[in-house]
C-alpha positions as CSV (number, residue, x, y, z in Angstrom):
1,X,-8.9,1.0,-28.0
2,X,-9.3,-0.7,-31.4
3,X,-5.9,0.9,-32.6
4,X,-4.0,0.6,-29.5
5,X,-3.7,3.6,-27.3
6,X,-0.1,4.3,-26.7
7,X,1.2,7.4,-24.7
8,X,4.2,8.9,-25.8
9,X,5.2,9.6,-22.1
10,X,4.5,6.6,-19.6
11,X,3.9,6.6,-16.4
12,X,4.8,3.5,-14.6
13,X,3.2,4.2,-11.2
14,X,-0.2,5.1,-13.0
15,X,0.1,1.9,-15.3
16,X,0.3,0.2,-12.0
17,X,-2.8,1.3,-10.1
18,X,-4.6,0.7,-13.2
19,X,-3.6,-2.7,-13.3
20,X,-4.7,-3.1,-10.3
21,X,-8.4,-1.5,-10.7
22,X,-8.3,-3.9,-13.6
23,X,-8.3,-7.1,-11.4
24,X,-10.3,-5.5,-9.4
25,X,-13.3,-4.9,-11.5
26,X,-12.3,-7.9,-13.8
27,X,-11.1,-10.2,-11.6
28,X,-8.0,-11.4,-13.2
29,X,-4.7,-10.1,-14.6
30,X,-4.7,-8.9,-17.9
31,X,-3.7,-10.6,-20.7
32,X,-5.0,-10.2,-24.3
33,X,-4.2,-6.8,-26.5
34,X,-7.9,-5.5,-25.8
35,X,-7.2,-6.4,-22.1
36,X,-3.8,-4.5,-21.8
37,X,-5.4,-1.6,-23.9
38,X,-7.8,-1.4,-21.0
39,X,-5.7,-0.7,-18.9
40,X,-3.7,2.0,-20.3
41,X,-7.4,3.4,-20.8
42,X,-7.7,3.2,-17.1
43,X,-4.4,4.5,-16.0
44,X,-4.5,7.8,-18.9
45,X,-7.6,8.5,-18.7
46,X,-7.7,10.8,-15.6
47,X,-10.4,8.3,-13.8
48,X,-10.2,8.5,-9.9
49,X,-11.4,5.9,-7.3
């Protein structure tokens, strides 16, 4: 995450699950760099719930 992760194809509907495992394991939106890096972690990194 310290460069960014960036996926050349992007997949909205995983993006927004993962934003939503993000609040709720964080408890707030994201909104710093690291923050929205997390979450693109989350949502390409073939995690299940």
């Amino acid at each position: 995450m310290t460069y960014g992760f960036r996926s050349a194809n992007r997949n909205m509907d995983s993006e927004k699950t993962a934003i939503k495992t993000f609040i709720h394991i964080f408890g707030h939106n994201p909104e710093t760099a690291l923050e929205w890096d997390t979450v693109r972690a989350i949502a390409y990194s073939g995690s299940d719930r």
